[in-house]
KOLDRENGU-743614 format. One record per residue: x, y, z of N, C-alpha, C, O, CB in turn. Coordinates in nm, 4 decimals, m for minus. Each point is the difference from the previous one (the first is absolute). Last residue first. Glycine has a CB too. Example, Ala and Ser with C-alpha at 12.3 -4.5 7.8 and 13.67 -1.06 7.14 Angstrom:
@n_u = 1.2850 n_v = m0.2250 n_w = 0.7080 ca_u = 0.0820 ca_v = 0.1190 ca_w = 0.0060 c_u = m0.0770 c_v = 0.1090 c_w = 0.0730 o_u = 0.0509 o_v = 0.1108 o_w = 0.0169 cb_u = 0.0675 cb_v = m0.1736 cb_w = m0.2314
@n_u = m0.0894 n_v = m0.5092 n_w = 0.2075 ca_u = m0.0890 ca_v = 0.1190 ca_w = 0.0000 c_u = 0.0900 c_v = 0.1200 c_w = 0.0000 o_u = 0.1036 o_v = m0.0019 o_w = 0.0665 cb_u = m0.2928 cb_v = m0.1154 cb_w = 0.0581
END
This chain:
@n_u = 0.2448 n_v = m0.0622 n_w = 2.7043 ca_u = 0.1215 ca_v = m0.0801 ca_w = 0.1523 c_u = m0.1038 c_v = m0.0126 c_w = 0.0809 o_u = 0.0150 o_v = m0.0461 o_w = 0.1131 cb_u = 0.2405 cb_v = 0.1695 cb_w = m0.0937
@n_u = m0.3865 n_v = 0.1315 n_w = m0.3801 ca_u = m0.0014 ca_v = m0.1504 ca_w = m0.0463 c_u = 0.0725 c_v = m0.0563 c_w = 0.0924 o_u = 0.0182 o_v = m0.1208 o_w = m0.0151 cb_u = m0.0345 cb_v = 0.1409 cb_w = m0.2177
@n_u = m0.0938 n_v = 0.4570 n_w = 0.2877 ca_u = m0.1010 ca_v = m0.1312 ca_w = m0.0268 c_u = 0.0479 c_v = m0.1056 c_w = m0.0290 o_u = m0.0768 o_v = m0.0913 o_w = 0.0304 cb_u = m0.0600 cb_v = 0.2039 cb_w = m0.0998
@n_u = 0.4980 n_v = 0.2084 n_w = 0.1215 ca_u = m0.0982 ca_v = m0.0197 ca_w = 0.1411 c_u = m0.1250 c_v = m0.1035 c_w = m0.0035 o_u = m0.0238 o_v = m0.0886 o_w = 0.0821 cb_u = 0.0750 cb_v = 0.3417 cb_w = m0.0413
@n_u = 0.2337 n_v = m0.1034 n_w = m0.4277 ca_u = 0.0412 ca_v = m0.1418 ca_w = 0.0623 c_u = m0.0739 c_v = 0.0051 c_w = 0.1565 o_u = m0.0188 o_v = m0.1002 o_w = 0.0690 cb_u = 0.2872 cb_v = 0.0763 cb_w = m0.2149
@n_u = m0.4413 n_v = 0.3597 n_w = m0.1617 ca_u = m0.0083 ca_v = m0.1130 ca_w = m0.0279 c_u = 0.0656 c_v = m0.1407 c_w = 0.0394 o_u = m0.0433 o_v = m0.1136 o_w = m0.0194 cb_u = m0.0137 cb_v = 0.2749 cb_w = m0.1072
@n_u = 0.1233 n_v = 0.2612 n_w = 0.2715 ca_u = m0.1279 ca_v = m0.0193 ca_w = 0.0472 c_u = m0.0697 c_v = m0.1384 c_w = m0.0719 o_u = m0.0887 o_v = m0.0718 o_w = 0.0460 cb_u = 0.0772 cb_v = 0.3469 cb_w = m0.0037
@n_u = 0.5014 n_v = m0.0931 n_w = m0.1402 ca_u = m0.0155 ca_v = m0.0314 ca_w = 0.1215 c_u = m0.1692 c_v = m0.0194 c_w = 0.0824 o_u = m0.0104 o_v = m0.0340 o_w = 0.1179 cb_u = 0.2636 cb_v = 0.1585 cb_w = m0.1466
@n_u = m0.2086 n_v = 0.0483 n_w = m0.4279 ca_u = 0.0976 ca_v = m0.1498 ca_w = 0.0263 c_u = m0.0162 c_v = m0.0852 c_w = 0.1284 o_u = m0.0430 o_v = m0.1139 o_w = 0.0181 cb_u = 0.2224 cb_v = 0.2355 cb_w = m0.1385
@n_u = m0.3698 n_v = 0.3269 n_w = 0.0098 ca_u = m0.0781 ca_v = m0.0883 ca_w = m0.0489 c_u = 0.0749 c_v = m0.1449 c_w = 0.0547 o_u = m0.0452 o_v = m0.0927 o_w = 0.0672 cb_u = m0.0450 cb_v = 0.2623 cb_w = m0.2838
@n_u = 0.3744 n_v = 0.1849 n_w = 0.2863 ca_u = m0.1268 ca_v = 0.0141 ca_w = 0.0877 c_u = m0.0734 c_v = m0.1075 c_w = m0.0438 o_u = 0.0046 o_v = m0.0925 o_w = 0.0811 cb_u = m0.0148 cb_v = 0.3361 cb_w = m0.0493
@n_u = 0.3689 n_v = m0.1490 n_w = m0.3150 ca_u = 0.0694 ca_v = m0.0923 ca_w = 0.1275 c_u = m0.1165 c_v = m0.0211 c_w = 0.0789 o_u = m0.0148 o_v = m0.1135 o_w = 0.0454 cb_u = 0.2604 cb_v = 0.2122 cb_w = m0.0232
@n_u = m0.3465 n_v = 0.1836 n_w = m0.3947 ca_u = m0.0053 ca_v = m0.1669 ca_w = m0.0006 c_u = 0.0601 c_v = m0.0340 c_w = 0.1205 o_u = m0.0663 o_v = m0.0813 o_w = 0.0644 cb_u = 0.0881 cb_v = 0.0354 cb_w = m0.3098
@n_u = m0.2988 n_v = 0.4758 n_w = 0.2523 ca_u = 0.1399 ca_v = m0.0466 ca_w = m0.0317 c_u = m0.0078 c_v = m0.1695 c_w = m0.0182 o_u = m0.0761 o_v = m0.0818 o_w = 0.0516 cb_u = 0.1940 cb_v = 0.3002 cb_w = 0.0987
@n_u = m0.5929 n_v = 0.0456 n_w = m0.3125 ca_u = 0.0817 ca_v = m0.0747 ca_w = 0.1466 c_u = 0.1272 c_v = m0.0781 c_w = m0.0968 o_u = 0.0104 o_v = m0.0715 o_w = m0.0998 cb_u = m0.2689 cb_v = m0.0055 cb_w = 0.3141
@n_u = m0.0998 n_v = 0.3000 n_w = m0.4660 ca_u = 0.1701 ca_v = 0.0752 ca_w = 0.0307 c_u = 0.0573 c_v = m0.0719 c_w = 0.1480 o_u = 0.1032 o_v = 0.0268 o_w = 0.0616 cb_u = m0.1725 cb_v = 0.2631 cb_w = m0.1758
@n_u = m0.3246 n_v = m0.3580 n_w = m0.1149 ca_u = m0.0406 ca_v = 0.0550 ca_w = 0.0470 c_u = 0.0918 c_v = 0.0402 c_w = 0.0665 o_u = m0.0118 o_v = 0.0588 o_w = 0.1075 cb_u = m0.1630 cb_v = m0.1304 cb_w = m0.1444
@n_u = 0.2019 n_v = m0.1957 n_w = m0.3800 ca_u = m0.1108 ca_v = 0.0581 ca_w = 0.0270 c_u = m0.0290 c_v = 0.1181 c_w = 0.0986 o_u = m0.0644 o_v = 0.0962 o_w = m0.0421 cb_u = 0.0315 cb_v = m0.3042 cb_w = m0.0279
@n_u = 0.3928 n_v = m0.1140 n_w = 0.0218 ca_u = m0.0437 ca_v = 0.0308 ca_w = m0.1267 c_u = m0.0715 c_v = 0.1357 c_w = m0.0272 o_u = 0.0330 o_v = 0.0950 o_w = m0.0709 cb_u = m0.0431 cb_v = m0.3325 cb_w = 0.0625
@n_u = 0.0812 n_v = m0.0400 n_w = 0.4243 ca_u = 0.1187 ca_v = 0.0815 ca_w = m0.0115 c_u = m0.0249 c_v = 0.0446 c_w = m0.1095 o_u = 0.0331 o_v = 0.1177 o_w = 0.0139 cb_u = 0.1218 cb_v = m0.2175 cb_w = 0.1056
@n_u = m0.5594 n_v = m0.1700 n_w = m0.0032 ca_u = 0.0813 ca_v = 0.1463 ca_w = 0.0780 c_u = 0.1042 c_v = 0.0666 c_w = 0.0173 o_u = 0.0080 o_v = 0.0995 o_w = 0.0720 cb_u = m0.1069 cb_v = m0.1581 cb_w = 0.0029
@n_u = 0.0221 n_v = m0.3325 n_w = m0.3698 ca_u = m0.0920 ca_v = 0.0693 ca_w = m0.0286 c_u = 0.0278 c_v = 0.1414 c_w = 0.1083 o_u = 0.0514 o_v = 0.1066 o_w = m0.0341 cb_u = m0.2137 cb_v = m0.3385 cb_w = m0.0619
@n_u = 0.4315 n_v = m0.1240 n_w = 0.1935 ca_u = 0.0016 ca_v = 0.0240 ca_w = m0.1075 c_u = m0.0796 c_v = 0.1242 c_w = m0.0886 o_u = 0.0595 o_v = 0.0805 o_w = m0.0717 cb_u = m0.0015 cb_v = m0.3090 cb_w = 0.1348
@n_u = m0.1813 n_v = m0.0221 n_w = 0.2970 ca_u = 0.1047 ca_v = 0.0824 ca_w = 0.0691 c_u = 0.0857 c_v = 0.0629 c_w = m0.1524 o_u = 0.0472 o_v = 0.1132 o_w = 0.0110 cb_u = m0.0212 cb_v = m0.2909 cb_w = 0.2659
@n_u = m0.4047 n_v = m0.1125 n_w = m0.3023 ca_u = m0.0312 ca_v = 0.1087 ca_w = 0.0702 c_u = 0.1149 c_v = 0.0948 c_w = 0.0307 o_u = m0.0148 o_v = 0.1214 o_w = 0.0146 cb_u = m0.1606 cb_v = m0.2582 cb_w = 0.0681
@n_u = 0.2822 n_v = m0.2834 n_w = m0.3087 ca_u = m0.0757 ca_v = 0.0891 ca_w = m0.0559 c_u = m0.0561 c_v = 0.1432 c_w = 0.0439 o_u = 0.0052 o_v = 0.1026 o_w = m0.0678 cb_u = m0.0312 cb_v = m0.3103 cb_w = 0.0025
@n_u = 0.1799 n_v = m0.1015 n_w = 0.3362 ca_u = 0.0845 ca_v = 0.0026 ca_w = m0.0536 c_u = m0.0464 c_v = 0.1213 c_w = m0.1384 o_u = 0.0381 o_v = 0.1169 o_w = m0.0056 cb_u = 0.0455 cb_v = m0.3850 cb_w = 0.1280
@n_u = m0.3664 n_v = 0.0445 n_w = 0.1390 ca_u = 0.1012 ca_v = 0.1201 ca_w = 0.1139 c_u = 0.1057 c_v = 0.0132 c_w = m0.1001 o_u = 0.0688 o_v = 0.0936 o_w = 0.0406 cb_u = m0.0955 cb_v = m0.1749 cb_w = 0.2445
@n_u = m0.4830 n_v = m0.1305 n_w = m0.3710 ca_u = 0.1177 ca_v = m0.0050 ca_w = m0.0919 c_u = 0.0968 c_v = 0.1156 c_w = 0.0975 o_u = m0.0317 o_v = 0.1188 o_w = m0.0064 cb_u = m0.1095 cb_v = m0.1810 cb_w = m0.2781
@n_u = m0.3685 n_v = m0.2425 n_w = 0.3420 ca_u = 0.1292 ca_v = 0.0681 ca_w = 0.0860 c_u = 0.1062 c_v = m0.0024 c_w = m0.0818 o_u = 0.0514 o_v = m0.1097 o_w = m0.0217 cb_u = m0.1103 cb_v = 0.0371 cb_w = 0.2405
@n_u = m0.4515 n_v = m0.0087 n_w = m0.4389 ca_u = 0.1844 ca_v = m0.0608 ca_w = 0.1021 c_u = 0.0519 c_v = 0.0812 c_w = 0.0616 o_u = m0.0227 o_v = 0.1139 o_w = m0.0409 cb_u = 0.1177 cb_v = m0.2382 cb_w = m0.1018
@n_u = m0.5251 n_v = 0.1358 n_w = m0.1492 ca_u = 0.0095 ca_v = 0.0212 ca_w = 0.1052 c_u = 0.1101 c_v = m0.0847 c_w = 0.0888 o_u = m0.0055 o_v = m0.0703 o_w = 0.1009 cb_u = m0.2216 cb_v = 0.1503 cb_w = m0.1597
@n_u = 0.0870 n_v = m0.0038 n_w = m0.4161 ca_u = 0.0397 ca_v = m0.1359 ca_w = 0.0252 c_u = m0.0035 c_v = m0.0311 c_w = 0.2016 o_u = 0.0078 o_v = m0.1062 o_w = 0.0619 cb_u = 0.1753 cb_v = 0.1240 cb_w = m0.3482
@n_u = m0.3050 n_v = 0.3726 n_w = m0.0305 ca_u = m0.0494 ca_v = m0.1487 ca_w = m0.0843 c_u = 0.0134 c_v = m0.1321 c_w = 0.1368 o_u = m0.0697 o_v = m0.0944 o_w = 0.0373 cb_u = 0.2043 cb_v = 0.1807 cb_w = m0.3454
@n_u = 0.0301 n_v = 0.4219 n_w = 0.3551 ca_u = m0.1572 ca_v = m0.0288 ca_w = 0.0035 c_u = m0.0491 c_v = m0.1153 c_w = m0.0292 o_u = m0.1128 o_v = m0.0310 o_w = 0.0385 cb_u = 0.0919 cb_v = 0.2201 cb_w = m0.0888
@n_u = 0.4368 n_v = m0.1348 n_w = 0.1247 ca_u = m0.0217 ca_v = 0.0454 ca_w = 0.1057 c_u = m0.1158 c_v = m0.0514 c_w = m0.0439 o_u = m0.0447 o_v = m0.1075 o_w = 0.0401 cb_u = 0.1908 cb_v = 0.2894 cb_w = 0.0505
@n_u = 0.0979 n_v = m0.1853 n_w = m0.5070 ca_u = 0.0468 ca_v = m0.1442 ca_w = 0.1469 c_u = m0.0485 c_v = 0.0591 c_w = 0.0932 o_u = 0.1005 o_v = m0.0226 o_w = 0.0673 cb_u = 0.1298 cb_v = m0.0835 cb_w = m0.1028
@n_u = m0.3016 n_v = 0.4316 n_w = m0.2398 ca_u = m0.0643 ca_v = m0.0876 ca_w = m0.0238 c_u = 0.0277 c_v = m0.1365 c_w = 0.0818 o_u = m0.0783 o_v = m0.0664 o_w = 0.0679 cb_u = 0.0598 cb_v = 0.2001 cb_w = m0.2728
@n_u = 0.2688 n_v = 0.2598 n_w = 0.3073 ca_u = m0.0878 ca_v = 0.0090 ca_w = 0.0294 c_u = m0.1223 c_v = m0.0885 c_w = m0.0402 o_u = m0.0953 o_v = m0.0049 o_w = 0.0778 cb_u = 0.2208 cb_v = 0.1880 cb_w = m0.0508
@n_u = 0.3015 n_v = m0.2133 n_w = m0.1440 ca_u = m0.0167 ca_v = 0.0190 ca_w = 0.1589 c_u = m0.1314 c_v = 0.0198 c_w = 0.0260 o_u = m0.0466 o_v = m0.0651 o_w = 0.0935 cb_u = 0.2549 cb_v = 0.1645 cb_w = m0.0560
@n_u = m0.0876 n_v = m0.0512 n_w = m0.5143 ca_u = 0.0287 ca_v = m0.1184 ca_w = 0.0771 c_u = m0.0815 c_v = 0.0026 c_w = 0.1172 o_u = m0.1211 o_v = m0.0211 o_w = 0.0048 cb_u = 0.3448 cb_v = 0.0061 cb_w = m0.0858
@n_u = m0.1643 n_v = 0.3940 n_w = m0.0708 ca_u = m0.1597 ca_v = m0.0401 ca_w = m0.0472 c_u = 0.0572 c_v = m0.1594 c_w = 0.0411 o_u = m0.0730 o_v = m0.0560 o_w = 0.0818 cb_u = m0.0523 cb_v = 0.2563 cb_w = m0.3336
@n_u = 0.4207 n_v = 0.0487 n_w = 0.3053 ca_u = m0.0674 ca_v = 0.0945 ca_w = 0.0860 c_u = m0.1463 c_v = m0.0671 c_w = 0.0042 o_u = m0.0924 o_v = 0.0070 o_w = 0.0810 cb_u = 0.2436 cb_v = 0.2219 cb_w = m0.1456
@n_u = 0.2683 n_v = m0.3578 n_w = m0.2097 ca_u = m0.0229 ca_v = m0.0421 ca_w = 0.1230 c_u = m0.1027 c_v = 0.0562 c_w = 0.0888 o_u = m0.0032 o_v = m0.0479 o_w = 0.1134 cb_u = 0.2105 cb_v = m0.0009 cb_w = m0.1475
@n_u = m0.1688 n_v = 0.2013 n_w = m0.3700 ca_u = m0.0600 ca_v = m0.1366 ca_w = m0.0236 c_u = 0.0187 c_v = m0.0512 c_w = 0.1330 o_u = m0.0933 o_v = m0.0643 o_w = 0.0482 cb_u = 0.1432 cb_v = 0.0217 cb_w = m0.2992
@n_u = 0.1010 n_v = 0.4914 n_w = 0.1987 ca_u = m0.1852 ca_v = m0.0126 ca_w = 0.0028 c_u = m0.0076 c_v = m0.1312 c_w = 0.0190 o_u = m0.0792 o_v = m0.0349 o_w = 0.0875 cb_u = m0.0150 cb_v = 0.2093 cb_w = m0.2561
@n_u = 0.5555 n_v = m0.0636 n_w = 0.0959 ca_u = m0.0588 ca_v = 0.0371 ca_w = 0.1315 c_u = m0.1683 c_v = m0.0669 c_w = 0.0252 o_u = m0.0510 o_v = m0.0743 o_w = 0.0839 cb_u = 0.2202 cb_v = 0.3186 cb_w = m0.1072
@n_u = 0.0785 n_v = m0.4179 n_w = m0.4000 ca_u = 0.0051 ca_v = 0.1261 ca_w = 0.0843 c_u = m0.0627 c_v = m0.0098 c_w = 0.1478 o_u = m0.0701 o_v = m0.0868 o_w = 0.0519 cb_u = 0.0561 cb_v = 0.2087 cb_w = m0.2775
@n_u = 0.0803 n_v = m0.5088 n_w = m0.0510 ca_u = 0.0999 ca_v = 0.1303 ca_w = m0.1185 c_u = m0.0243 c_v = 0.1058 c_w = 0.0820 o_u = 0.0901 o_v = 0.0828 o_w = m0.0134 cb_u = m0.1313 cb_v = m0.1408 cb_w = m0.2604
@n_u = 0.1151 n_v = m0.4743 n_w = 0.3844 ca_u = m0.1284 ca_v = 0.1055 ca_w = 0.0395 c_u = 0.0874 c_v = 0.1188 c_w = m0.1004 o_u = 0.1162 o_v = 0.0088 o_w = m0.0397 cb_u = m0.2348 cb_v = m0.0768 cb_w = 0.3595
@n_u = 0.0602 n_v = m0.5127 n_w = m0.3295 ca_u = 0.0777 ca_v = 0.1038 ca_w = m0.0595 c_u = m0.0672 c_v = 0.1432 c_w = 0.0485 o_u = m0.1182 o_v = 0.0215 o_w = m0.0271 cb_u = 0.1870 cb_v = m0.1845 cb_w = m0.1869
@n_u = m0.0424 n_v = m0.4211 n_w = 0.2767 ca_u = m0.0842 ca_v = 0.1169 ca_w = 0.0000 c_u = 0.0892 c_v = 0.1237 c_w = 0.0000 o_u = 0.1111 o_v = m0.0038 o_w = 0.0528 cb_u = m0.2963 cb_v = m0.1204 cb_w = 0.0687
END
């Protein structure tokens, strides 16, 4: 799978949310450094807080 911009992950993320109702943290954390300017080290470290 192949993404060409910003948008396609934007519409990704968000169709795997509505279709499929999973839990994607990885994706999520992804999506809020992209998107809503959270530093990555920040996202990083909130994402190894959930999964430990």
């Amino acid at each position: 799978m192949i993404f060409e911009n910003l948008e396609t992950v934007d519409g990704l993320i968000k169709s795997v949310h509505s279709i499929l109702f999973v839990l994607l943290p990885i994706a999520d954390m992804v999506y809020e450094v992209l998107y809503k300017g959270v530093p990555v080290r920040e996202a990083m470290q909130e994402l190894t807080a959930k999964l430990i």
